[in-house]
NUKE-423210 format. One line per 3 residues: number of its first residue (from 1); their letters; for each residue x, z negated, y of C-alpha. Coordinates in Angstrom, 3 decimals. Layout:
% residues N
NUM = A = X/Z/Y | ...
***
This chain:
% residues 610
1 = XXX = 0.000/0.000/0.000 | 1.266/0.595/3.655 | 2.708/-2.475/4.999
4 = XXX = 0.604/-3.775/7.976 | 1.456/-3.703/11.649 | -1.192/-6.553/12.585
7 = XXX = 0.976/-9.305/14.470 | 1.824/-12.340/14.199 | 2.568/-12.028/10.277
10 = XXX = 5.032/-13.609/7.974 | 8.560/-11.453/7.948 | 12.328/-12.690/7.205
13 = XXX = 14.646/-12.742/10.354 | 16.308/-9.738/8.692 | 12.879/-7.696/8.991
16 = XXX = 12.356/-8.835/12.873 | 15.800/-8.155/13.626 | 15.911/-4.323/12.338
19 = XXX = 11.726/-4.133/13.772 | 13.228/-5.456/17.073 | 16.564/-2.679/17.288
22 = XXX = 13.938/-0.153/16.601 | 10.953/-1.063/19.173 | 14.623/-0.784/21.477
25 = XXX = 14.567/2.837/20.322 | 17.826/2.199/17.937 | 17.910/5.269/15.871
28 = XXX = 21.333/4.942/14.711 | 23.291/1.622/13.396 | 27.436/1.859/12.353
31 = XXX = 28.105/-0.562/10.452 | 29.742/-1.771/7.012 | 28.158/-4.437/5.033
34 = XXX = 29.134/-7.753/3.722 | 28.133/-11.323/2.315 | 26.940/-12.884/5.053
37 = XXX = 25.223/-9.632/6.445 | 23.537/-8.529/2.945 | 20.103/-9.960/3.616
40 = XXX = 19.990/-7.793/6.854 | 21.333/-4.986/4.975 | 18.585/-5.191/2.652
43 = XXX = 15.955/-4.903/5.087 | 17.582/-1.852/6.508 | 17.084/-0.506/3.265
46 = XXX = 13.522/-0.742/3.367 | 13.571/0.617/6.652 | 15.811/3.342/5.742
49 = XXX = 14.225/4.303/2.735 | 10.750/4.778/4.870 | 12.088/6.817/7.109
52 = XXX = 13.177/4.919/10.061 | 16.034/3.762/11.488 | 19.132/5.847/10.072
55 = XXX = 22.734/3.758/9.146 | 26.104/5.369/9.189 | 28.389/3.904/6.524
58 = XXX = 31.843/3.564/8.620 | 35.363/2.965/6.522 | 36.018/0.028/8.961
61 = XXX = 34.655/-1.837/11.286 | 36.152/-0.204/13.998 | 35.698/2.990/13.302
64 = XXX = 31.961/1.163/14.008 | 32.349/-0.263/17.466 | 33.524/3.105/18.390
67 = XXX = 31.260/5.294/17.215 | 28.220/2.859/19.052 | 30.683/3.159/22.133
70 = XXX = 30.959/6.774/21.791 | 27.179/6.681/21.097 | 26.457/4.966/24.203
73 = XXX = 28.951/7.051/26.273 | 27.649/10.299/25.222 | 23.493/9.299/25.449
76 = XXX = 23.711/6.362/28.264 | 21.501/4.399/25.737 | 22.763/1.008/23.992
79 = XXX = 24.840/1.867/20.815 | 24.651/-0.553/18.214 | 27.202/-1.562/15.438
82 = XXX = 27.130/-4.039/12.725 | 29.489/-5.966/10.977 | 29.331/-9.037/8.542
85 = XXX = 31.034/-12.546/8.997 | 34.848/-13.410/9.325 | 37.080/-10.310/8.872
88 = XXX = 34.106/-8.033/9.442 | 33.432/-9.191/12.514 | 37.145/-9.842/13.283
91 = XXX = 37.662/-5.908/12.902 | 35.119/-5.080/16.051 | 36.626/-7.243/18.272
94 = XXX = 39.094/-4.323/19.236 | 35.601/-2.031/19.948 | 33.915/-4.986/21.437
97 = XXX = 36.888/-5.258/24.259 | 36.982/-1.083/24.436 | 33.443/-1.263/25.537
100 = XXX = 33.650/-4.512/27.955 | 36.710/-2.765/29.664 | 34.955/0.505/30.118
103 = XXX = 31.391/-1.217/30.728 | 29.794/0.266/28.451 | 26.329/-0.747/27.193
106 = XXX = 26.302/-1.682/23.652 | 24.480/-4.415/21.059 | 26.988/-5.868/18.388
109 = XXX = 25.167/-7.550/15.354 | 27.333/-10.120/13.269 | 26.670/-11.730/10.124
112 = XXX = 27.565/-15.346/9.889 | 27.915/-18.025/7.365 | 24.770/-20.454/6.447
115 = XXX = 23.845/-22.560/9.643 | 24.687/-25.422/7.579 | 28.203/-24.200/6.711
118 = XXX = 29.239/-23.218/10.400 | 32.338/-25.374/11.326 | 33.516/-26.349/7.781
121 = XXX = 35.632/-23.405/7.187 | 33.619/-21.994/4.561 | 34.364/-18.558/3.176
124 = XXX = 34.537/-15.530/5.609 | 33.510/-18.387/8.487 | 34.894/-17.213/11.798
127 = XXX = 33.455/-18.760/14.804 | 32.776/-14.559/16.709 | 30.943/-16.258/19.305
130 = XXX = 34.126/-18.128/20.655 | 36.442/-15.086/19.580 | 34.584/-12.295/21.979
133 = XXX = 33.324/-14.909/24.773 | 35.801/-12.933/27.181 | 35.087/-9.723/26.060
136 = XXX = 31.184/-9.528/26.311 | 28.773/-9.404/28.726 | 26.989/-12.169/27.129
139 = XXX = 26.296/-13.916/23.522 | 24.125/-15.305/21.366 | 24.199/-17.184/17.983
142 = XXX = 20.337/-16.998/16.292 | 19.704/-20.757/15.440 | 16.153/-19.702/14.673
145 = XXX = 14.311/-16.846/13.493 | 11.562/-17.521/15.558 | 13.853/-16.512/18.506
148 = XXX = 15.106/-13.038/17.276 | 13.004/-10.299/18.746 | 13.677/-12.339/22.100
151 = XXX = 17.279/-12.658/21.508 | 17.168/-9.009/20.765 | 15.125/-7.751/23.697
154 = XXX = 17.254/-9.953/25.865 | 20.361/-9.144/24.771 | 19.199/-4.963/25.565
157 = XXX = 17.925/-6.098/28.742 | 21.720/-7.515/29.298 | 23.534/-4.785/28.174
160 = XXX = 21.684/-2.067/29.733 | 21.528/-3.279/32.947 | 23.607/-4.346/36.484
163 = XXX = 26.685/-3.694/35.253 | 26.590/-2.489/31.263 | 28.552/-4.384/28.819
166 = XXX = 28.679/-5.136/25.150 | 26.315/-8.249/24.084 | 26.616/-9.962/20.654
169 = XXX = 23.961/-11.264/18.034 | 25.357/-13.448/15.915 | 23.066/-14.064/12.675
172 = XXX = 23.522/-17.176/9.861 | 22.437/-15.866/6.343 | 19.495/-18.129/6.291
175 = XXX = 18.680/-17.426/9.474 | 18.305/-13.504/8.033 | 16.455/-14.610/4.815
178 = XXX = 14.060/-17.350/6.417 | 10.361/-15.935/6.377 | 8.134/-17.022/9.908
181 = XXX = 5.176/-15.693/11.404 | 6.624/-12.637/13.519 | 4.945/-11.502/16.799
184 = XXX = 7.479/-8.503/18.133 | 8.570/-8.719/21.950 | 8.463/-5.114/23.336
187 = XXX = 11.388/-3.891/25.677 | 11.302/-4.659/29.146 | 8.878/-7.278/28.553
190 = XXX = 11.731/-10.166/29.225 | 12.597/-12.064/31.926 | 15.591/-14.024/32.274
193 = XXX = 16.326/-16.617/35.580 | 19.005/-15.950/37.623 | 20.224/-13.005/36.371
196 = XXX = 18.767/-10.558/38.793 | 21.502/-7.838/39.411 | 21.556/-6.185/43.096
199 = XXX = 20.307/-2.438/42.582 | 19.172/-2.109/46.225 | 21.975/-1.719/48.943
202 = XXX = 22.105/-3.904/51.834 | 20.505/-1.335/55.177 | 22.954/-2.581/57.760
205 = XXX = 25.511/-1.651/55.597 | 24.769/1.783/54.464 | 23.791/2.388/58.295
208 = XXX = 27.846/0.911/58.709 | 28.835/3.447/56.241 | 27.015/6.394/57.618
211 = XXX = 29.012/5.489/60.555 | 32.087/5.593/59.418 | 31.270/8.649/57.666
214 = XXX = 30.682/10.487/60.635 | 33.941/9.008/62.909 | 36.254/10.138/60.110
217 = XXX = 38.238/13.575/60.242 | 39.681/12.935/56.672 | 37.585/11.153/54.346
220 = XXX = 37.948/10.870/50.476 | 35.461/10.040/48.351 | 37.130/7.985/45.236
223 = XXX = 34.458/7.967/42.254 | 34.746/6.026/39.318 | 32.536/5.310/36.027
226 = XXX = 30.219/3.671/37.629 | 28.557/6.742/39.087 | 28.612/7.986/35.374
229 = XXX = 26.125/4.776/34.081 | 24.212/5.813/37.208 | 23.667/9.261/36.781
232 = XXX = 24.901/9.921/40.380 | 26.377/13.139/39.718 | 23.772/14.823/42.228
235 = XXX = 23.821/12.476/45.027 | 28.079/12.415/44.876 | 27.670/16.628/45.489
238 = XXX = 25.014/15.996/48.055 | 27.325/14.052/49.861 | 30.487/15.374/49.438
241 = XXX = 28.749/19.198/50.290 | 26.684/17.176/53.600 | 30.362/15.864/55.516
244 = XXX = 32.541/17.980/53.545 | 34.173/15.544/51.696 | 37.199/16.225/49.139
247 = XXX = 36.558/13.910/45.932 | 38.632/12.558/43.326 | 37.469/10.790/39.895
250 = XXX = 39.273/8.208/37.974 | 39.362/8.463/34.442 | 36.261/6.826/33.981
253 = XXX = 34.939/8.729/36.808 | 35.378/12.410/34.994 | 32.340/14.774/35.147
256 = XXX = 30.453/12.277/37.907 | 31.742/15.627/40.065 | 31.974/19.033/39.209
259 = XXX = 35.555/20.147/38.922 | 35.058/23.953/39.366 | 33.814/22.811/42.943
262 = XXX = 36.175/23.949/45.786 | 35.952/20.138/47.208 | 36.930/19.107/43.868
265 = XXX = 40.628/16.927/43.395 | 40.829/16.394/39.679 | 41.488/12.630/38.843
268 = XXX = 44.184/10.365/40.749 | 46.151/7.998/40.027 | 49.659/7.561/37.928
271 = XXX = 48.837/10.601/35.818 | 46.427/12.375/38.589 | 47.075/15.560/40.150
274 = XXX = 49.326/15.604/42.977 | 46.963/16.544/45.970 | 44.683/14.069/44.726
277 = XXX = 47.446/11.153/45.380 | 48.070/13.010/48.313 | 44.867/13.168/49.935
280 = XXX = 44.390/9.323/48.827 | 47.701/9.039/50.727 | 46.520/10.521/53.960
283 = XXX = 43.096/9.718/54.638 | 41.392/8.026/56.770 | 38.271/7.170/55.090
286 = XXX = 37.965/5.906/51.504 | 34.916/6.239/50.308 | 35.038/4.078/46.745
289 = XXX = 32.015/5.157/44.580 | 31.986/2.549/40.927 | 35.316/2.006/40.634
292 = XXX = 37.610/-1.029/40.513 | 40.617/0.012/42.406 | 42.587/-0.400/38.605
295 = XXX = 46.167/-0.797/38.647 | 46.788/2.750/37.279 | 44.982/4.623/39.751
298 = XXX = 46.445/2.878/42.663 | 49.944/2.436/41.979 | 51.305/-0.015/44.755
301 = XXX = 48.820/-1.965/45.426 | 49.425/-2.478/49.347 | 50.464/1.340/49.831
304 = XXX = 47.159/2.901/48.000 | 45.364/4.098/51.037 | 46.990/1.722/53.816
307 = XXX = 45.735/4.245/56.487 | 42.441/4.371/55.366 | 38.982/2.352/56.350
310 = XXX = 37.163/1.428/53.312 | 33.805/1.462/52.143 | 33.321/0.014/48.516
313 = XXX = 30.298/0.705/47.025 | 29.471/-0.829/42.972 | 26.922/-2.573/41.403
316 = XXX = 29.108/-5.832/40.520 | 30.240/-8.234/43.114 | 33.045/-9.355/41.787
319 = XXX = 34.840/-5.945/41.929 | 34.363/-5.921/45.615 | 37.244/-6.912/47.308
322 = XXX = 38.707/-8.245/44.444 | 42.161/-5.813/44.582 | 41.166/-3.937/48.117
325 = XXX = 39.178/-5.745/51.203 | 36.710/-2.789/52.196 | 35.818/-2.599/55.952
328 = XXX = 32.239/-2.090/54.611 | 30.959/-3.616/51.352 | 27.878/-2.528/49.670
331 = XXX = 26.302/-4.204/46.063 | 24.604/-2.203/44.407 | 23.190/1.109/42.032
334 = XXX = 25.555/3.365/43.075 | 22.723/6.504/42.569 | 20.438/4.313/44.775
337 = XXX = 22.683/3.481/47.426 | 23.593/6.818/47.851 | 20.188/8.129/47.842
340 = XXX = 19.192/5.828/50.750 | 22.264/6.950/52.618 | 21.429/10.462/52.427
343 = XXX = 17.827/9.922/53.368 | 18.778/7.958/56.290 | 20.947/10.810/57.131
346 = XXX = 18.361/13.605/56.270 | 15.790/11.293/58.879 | 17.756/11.428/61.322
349 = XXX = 19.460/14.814/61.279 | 22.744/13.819/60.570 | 25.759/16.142/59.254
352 = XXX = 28.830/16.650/59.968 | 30.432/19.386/61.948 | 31.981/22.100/59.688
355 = XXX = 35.011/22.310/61.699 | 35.752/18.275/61.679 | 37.128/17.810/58.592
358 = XXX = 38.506/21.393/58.412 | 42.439/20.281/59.064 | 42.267/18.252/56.341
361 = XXX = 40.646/20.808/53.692 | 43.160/22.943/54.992 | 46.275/20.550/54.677
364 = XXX = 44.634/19.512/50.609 | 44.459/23.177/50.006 | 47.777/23.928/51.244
367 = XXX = 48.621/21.035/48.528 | 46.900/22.597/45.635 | 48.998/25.672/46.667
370 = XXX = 52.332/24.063/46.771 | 51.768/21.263/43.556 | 49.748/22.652/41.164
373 = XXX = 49.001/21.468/37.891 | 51.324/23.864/35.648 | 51.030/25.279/32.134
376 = XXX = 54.395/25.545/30.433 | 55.557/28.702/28.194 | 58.251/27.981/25.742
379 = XXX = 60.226/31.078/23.791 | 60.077/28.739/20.587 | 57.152/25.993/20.915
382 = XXX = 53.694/25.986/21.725 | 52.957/23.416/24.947 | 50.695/20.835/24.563
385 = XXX = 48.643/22.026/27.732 | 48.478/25.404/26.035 | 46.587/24.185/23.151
388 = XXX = 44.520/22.533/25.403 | 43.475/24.985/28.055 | 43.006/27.246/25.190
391 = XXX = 40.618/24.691/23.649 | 38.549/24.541/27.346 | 38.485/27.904/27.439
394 = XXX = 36.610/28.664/24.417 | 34.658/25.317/24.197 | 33.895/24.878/27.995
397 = XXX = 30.616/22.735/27.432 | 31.441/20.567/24.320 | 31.338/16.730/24.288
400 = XXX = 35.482/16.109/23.996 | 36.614/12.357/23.204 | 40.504/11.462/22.917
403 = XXX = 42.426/9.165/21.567 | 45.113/7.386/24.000 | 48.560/9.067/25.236
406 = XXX = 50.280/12.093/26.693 | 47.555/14.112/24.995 | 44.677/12.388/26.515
409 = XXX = 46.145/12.423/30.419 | 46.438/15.953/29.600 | 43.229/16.610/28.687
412 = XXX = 41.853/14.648/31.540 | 44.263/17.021/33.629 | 42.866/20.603/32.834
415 = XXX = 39.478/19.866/31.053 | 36.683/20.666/33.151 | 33.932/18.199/31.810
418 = XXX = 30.657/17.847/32.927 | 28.409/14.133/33.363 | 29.223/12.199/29.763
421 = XXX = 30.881/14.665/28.187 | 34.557/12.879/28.596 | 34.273/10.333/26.343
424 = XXX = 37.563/8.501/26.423 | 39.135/4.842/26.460 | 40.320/3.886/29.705
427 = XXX = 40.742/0.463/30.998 | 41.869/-1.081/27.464 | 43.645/2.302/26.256
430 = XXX = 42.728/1.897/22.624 | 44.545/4.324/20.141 | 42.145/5.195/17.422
433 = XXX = 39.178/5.631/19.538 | 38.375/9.309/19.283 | 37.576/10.636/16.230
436 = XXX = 34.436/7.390/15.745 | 33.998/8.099/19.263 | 33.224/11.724/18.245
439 = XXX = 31.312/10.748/15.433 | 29.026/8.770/17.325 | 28.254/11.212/20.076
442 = XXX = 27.668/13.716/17.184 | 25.666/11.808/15.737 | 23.686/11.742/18.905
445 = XXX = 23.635/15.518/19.768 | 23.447/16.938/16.511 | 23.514/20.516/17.657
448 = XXX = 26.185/20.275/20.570 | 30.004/21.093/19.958 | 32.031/17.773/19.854
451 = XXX = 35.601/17.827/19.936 | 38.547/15.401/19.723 | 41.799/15.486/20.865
454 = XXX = 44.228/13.535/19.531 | 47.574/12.899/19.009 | 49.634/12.203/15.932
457 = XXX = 50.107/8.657/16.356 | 46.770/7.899/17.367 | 45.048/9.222/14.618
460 = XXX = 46.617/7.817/12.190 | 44.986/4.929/13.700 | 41.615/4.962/12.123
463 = XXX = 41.816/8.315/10.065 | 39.634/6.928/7.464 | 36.599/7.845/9.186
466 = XXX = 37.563/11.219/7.948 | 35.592/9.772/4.947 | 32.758/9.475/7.038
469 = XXX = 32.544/12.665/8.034 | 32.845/14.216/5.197 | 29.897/12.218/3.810
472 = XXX = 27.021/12.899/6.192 | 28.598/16.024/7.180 | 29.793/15.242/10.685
475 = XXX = 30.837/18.622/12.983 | 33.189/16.645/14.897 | 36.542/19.192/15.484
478 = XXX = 39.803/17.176/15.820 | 42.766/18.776/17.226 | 45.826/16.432/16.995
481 = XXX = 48.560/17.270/19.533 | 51.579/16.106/17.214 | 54.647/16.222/18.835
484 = XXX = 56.348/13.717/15.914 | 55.982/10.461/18.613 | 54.242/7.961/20.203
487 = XXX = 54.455/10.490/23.036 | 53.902/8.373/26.034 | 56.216/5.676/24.461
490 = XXX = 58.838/8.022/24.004 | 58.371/9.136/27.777 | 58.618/5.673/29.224
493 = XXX = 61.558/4.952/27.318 | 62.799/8.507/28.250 | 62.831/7.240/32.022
496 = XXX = 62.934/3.162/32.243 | 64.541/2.679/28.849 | 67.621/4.469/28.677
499 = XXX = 66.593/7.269/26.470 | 66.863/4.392/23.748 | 64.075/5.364/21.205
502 = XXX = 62.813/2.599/19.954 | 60.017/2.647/16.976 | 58.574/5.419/18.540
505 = XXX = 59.487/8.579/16.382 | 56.453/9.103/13.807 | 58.096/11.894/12.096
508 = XXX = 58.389/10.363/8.861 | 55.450/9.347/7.259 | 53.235/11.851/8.914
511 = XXX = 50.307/12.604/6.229 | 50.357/16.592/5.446 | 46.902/17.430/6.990
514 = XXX = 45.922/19.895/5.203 | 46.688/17.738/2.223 | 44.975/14.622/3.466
517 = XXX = 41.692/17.220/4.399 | 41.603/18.217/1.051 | 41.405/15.227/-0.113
520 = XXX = 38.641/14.141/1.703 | 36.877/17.285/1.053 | 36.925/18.842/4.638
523 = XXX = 38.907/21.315/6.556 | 42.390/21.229/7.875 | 44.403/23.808/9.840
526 = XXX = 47.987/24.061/10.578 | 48.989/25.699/14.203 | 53.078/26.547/14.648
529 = XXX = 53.524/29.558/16.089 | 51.661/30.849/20.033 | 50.119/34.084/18.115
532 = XXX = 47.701/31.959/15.922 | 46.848/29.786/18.798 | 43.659/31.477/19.928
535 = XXX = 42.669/32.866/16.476 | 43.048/29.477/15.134 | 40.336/27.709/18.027
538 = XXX = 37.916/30.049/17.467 | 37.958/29.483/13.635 | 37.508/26.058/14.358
541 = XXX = 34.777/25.799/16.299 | 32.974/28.530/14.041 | 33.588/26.559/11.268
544 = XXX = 30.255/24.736/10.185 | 31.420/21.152/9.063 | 34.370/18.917/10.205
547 = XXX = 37.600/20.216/10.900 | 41.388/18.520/11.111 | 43.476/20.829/13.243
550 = XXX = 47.237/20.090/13.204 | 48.831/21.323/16.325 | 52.944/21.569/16.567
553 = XXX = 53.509/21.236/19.951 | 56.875/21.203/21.685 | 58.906/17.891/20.811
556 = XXX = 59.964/16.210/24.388 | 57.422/17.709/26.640 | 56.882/14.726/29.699
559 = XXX = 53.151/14.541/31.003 | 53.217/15.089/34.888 | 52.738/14.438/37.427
562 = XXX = 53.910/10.404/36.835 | 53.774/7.696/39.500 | 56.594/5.076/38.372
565 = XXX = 56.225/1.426/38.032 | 55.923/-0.126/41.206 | 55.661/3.027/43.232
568 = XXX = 53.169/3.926/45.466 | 50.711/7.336/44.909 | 52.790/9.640/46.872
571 = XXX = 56.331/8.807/44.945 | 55.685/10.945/42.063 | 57.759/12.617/39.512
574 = XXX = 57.957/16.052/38.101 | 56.023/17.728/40.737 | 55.775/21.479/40.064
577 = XXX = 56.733/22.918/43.782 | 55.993/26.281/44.145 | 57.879/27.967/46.751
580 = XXX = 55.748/28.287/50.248 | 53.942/31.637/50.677 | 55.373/34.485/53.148
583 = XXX = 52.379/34.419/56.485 | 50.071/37.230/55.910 | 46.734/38.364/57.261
586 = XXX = 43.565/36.433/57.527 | 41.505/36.299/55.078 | 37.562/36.821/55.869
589 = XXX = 34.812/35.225/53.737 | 32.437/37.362/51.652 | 29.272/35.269/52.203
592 = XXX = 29.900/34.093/55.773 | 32.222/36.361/57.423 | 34.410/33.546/58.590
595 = XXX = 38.107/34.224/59.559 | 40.933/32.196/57.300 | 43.949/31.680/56.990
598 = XXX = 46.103/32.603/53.731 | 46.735/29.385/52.275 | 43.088/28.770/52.136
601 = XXX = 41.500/28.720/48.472 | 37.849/28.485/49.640 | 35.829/28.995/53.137
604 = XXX = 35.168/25.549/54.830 | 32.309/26.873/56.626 | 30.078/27.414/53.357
607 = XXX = 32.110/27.101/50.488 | 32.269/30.076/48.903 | 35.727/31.110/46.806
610 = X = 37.693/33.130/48.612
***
């Protein structure tokens, strides 16, 4: 008989826990089971089995918090992992702090020992709840099953919101197996005292901002992840296009603009393009959009924009003139804020005059001219970047995740992603993050092209999940960039270590990938020589199930541009100067008919390409 959806009625916690996740809209759970986790396990299997919530079998635990992460990243939604008691839950903590770094929204379910067991050191007992405390948003530990569809809609109110973060649900055995009479709490329906985040910036100081706006003659804007969780890709063009803005992303920040757009910078910081540091350099206007003014985007802390007014809008107060005092401070939704500013401006007419901040597109294009980003050709290698604009080029739209390195400020160099489709680890740089990462945002988009790029190092991280690919038949492409090192390690000590090598060459050892495909029943590819390069990519992507692609890439290539320890934006390293251009005759624009000079790349009266 069909079971009956008349509440209250008697259910285990297991059974409210797993109704709960799905009234959330949960339609996909990583996890791996275990002891203290079985009774919630078995309930999934009911659910499963009747055609509702779906579970991904992970090799480890990891490989779980990832793929939720990469989930989440991909979707915006919560991502949800599980994982049972002691060195179950142990193994997410790295995924747990991957997701608080990046603040990413996410619901991590734990099994735990019997309630009457906690604190006696029984088997598998690890106290989670004191292990994560400074790497979640928030936590709870289910004393009662009575409280579980609360705990759960809470802890999705939590993670979702303000500022997203990971939230854990820690669950006894008994407290999984204990039958009460179950009444579900439906999503949104909590509320929870004092924990009201700001969504709604202050007027005086968006009518501050617009000011500011309007005084400067080189503004930046400086856009982080937090217009990402926002969704404030549109409003970031509108504004940028309204005063003619230049604007630069962080890592976290890639795809909240588009980077085909002439006003467009690429990312900053110690790996960012060298107009971008430039232009952060030199203006006089920062315009900081959710992000954190992080260590590796600013360099020296007290040289990172010293001539510039700030203006520092995010939706958490504590990142507010924590590393940078902004003349004008504003808490709150980034996509909201700025939608308030531009209506304020669209009220009352307000734009800026095309030929205000013309100087300074000129002087940043003049920049892109001189210290571009630069694609090396080697007689006996294939580059790294090769394999990587190649890559772009024939997968231009796909969802691309990386793992953490040379290969992965690369990418972020000369991929051209659009809003949540850069999917990679930032503030806690976790190696081992990209190929769950890809699972999970496959999992999620079924029928869009997902790539990874890796490196050889890295992937060797958490290659298991190659076993969980191959069993649901996960299209996630994986290019590994393997240069035979821990490529950025070798690069530091290359520079600041005396060229003294230490534990960094991963030569030998290095699984045969073809080998280790086989194996696992999927695809792998071998790439030496330029002349398969292209041929090589395209068989990839055509190919319909997972693919390992092992790319030999030249041995000691350095990723630059590099901002040294200690040195401020504009002290860079390896700059690619190309020599100044002979004078030559204006250039007039197709669309508007306005007269340029040569160095210009686009018109700064509309825009258009030149």
């Amino acid at each position: 008989m069909p079971e009956s959806n008349t509440f209250p009625k008697r259910a285990s916690g297991g059974f409210a826990l797993i109704d709960s996740l799905k009234r959330h809209g949960v339609e996909y759970i990583f996890g791996y089971p275990g002891g203290a986790i079985l009774p919630i396990y078995d309930d999934l299997y009911k659910d499963e089995a009747s055609g509702g919530v779906k579970h991904i079998l992970v090799r480890h635990e990891q490989g779980a918090a990832h793929a939720a992460d990469g989930y989440a990243r991909a979707t915006g939604r919560v991502g949800v992992c599980f994982g049972t008691s002691g060195p179950g839950a142990t193994n997410l903590v790295t995924g747990i702090a991957t997701a608080h770094m990046d603040s990413i929204p996410m619901v991590v379910v734990t099994g735990q020992v019997t309630r009457a067991a906690i604190g006696t050191d029984a088997f598998q007992e690890t106290d989670i709840y004191g292990i994560t405390l400074p790497i979640v948003k928030h936590s709870y530990v289910v004393r009662d099953p009575k409280d579980m569809a609360r705990i759960v809609a809470e802890a999705f109110h939590v993670a979702s919101t303000g500022r997203p973060g990971p939230v854990l649900i820690d669950v006894p055995k008994d407290v999984a197996l204990e039958e009460f009479d179950y009444t579900p709490i439906e999503p949104g329906s909590v509320k929870l005292p004092g924990y009201r985040p700001t969504v709604k910036g202050n007027p005086r100081q968006i009518n501050a901002a617009i000011q500011l706006i309007r005084e400067s003659r080189r503004p930046l804007l400086y856009v982080g992840g937090g217009a990402i969780s926002s969704a404030a890709h549109g409003e970031i063009q509108q504004l940028a296009e309204l005063f003619a803005i230049p604007v630069t992303t962080t890592l976290m920040g890639i795809g909240a603009f588009d980077e085909h757009h002439p006003l467009a910078l690429g990312m900053l910081g110690m790996h960012g393009t060298a107009y971008a540091n430039f232009a952060v350099t030199d203006c006089d206007l920062l315009i900081c959009v959710g992000a954190r003014f992080d260590d590796r985007v600013t360099g020296k802390l007290d040289e990172f924009a010293s001539r510039a007014k700030v203006i520092h809008i995010d939706i958490d107060p504590a990142e507010v003139g924590k590393n940078r005092i902004p003349e004008v401070p504003i808490v709150g939704d980034v996509k909201r804020v700025l939608t308030e500013l531009l209506r304020r401006c669209k009220e009352r007419n307000i734009n800026q005059p095309p030929q205000q901040t013309q100087e300074w597109l000129n002087l940043i294009n003049r920049w892109k001219e001189d210290y571009p980003l630069v694609v090396p050709q080697y007689a006996d290698s294939i580059s790294p970047q090769e394999v990587i604009t190649e890559i772009a080029r024939q997968a231009p739209y796909a969802f691309y995740t990386t793992d953490v390195g040379q290969h992965q400020m690369w990418s972020a160099q000369f991929l051209k992603n659009g809003p949540r489709r850069w999917i990679s680890s930032a503030g806690l740089g976790t190696m081992g993050f990209g190929v769950p990462a890809a699972m999970g945002a496959k999992v999620a988009f079924p029928d869009e092209e997902v790539i990874c790029i890796s490196g050889d190092a890295s992937f060797q991280m958490n290659l298991q999940e190659l076993g969980t690919l191959a069993q649901y038949g996960i299209n996630v492409k994986t290019v590994i960039i393997n240069n035979g090192w821990q490529g950025m390690v070798r690069q530091w000590q290359q520079a600041f270590f005396g060229e003294r090598y230490s534990s960094s060459n991963m030569e030998v050892g290095m699984p045969d990938i073809e080998l280790l495909c086989q194996a696992y029943g999927i695809k792998g590819m071998v790439i030496e020589k330029r002349e398969q390069l292209k041929d090589a990519i395209a068989e990839m992507i055509a190919h319909e199930g997972p693919v390992v692609v092992n790319a030999r890439v030249t041995r000691d290539e350095n990723c630059y541009p590099m901002v040294g320890p200690g040195k401020s934006n504009a002290q860079m390293v390896g700059l690619a100067k190309q020599p100044p251009k002979a004078d030559s005759e204006p250039i007039y624009c197709s669309n508007c008919g306005a007269k340029n000079i040569s160095i210009n790349n686009f018109c700064p009266e509309c825009g258009t390409k030149l």
